[in-house]
C-alpha positions in Angstrom: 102.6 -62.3 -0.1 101.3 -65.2 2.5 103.1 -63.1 5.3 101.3 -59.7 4.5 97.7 -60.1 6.3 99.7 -60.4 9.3 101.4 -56.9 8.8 98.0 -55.5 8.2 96.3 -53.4 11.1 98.5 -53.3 14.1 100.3 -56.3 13.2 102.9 -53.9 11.7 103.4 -52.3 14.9 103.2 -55.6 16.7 106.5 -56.9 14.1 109.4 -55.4 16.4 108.0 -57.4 19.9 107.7 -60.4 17.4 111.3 -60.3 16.8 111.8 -59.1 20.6 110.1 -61.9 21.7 111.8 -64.3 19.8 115.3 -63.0 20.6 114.3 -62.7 24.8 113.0 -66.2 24.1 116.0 -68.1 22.8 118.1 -66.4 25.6 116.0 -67.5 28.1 115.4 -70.8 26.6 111.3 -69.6 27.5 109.8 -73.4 25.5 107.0 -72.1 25.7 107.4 -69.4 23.9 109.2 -70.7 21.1 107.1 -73.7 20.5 104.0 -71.1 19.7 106.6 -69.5 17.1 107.8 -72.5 15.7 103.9 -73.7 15.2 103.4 -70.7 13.3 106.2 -70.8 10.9 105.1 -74.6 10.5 101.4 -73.7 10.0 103.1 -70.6 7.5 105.1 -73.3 5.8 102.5 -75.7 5.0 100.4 -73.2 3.7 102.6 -72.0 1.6 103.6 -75.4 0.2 100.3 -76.7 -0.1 97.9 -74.1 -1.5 100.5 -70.7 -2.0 97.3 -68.1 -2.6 96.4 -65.2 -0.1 92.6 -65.8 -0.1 89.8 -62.5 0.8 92.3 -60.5 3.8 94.4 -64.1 4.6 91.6 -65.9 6.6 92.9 -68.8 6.1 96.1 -67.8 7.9 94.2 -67.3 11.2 95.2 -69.5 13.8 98.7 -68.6 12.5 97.8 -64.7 13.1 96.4 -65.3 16.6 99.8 -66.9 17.4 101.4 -63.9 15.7 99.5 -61.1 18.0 100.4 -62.7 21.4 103.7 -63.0 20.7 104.0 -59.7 19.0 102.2 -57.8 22.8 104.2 -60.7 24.7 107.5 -59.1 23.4 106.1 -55.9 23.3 105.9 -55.8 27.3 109.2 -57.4 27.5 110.6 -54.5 25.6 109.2 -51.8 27.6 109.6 -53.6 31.0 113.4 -53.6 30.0 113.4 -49.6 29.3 115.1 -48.3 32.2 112.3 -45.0 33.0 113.7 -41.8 31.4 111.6 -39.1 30.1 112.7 -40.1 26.7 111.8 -43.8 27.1 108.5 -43.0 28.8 107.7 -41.2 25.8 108.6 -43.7 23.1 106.4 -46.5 25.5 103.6 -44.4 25.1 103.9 -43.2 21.3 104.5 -47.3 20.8 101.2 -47.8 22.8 99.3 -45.2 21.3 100.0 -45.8 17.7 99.1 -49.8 18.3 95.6 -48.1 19.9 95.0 -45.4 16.7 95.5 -48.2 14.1 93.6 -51.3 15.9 90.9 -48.4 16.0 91.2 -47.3 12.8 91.2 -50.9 11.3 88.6 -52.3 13.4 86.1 -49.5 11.6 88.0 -50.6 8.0 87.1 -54.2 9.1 83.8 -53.5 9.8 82.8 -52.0 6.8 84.4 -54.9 5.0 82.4 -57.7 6.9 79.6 -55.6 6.2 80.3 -55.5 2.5 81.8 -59.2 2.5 78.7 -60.7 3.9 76.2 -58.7 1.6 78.1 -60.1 -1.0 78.2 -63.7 -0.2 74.1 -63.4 0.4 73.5 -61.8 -3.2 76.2 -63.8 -5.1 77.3 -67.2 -3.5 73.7 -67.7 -2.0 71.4 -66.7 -4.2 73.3 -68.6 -6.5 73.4 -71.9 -4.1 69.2 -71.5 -4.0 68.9 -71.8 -8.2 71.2 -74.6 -8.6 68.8 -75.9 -6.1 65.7 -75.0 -7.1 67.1 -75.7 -11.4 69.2 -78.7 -11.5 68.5 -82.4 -10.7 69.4 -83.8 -7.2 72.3 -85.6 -8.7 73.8 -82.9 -10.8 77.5 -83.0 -10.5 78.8 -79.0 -9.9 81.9 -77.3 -10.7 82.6 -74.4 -8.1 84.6 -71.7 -7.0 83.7 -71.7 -4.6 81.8 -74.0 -2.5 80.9 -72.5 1.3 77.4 -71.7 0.5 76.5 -74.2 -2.1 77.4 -76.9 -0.2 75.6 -76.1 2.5 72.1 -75.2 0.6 72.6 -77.2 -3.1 72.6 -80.5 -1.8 74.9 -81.7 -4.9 77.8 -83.2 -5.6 80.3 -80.4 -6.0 83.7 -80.5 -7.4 86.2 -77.6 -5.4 87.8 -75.9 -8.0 89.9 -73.6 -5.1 91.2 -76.9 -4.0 90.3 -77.4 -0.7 88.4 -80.1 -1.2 89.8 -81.7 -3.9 93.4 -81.2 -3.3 94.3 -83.1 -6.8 93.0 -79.4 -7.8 96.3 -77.8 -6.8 98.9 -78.2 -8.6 96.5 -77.4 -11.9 94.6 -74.3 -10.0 95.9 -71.7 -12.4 95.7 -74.1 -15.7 92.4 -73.4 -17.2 93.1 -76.3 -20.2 94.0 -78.7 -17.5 91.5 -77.9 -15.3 88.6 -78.4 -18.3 90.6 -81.9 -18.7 89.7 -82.5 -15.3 86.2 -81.3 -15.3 86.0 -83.2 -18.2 87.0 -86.5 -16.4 84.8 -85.7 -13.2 81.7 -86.0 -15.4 80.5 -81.9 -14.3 77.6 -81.0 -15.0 77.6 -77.2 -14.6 80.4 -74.8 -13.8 79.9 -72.1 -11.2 82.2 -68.9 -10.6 83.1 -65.9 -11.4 83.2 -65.1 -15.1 86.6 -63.1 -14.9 88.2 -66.1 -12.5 88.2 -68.1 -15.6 87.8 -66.5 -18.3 88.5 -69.4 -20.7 87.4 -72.2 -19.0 83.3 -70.5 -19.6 84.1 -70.0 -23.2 81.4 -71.2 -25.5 79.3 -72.2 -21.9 75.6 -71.5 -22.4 75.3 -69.1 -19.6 72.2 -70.5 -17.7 72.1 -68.0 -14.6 73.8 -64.5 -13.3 73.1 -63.1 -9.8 72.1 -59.6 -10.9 73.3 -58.9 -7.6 74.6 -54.7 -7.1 76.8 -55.3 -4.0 79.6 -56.7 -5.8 79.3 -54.6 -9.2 79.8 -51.7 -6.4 82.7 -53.5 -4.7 84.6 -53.2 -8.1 84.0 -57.2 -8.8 81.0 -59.1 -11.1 78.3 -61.3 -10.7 78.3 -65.3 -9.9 76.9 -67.5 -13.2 76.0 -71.1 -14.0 76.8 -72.1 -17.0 76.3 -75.4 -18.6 78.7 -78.0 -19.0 78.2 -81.3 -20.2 74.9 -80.1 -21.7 77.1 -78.2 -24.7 78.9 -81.3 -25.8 
């Protein structure tokens, strides 16, 4: 599941010069080339021990992607540099070349859309919500949240990572609702914020305190951020 952002767009395309690249490499003992891979199934590896999700299109597999492209065209132009020039080989060069170009196309107009949608949601859910908390809670309110981008950098409060990346003691628990409400428990939160359906029983018997009411995400298929109370129920 980690690897699969990479095969999306022309990354599947870009799969066989990967493994061409690779193979060229070794035989040519090209460091270079192989210390980029290495880095990447290092980077892969850690991600995958540390926090083994595949977060909104793998963004946090990145600067392992980017390593994953050049070596993918890299190997690519090895390949076809190696074709001796028939009229069958010039035509699987440019069917290789073309499909790359129809589905980097076709992708970069999917992707578009979906930065278009991504960001409208993030300014009707994860900031409107960041603006209540500060404009509703005190200044030393202690917040649960899934997740944090844009309340941390409007709220102003103390804020408790429930995805982990923060607070890495959150990992090993991330999918245990009862452990996590130990945790909160023991962190002294004051208010939970997420996605109702993310935890569904961790925000039973919460007083629900705010919901976005935002359309962008009802329309996307997903739900509305909420605050709900914490410690104020005990």
């Amino acid at each position: 599941m980690i690897f699969l952002p990479f095969l999306a767009g022309g990354g599947v395309i870009l799969l066989p010069g990967v493994l061409a690249s690779v193979w060229i490499a070794l035989q040519k003992r090209m460091l270079p080339v192989l210390t980029m891979f290495a880095w990447m199934l290092g980077f892969i590896l850690l991600y995958a021990i540390r926090l083994p999700v595949n977060y909104q299109h793998g963004r946090y597999m990145m600067p392992a992607m980017g390593c994953y492209f050049l070596i993918g065209l890299w190997g690519m132009a090895q390949v076809m540099n190696r074709w001796q020039e028939t009229r069958l080989i010039w035509v699987a060069k440019r069917f290789w070349i073309g499909t790359l170009a129809v589905i980097v196309f076709a992708f970069l107009y999917l992707g578009i859309k979906a930065y278009q949608t991504g960001v409208a949601i993030i300014e009707t859910e994860m900031v409107r919500t960041a603006g209540w908390i500060k404009q509703n809670t005190p200044p030393e309110s202690r917040i649960a949240a899934h997740d944090i981008g844009a309340l941390g950098y409007f709220a102003n409060r103390k804020i408790i990572d429930l995805a982990g990346l923060v607070n890495p003691e959150v990992i090993p628990i991330i999918r245990n609702e009862s452990a996590l409400s130990d945790y909160l428990e023991a962190s002294e939160v004051d208010y939970l914020v997420t996605f109702p359906k993310w935890y569904p029983h961790l925000v039973v018997g919460k007083e629900l305190l705010f919901s976005t009411g935002g359309l962008v995400s009802l329309q996307a298929g997903g739900e509305n951020m909420a605050v709900y109370s914490w410690r104020v129920n005990k």
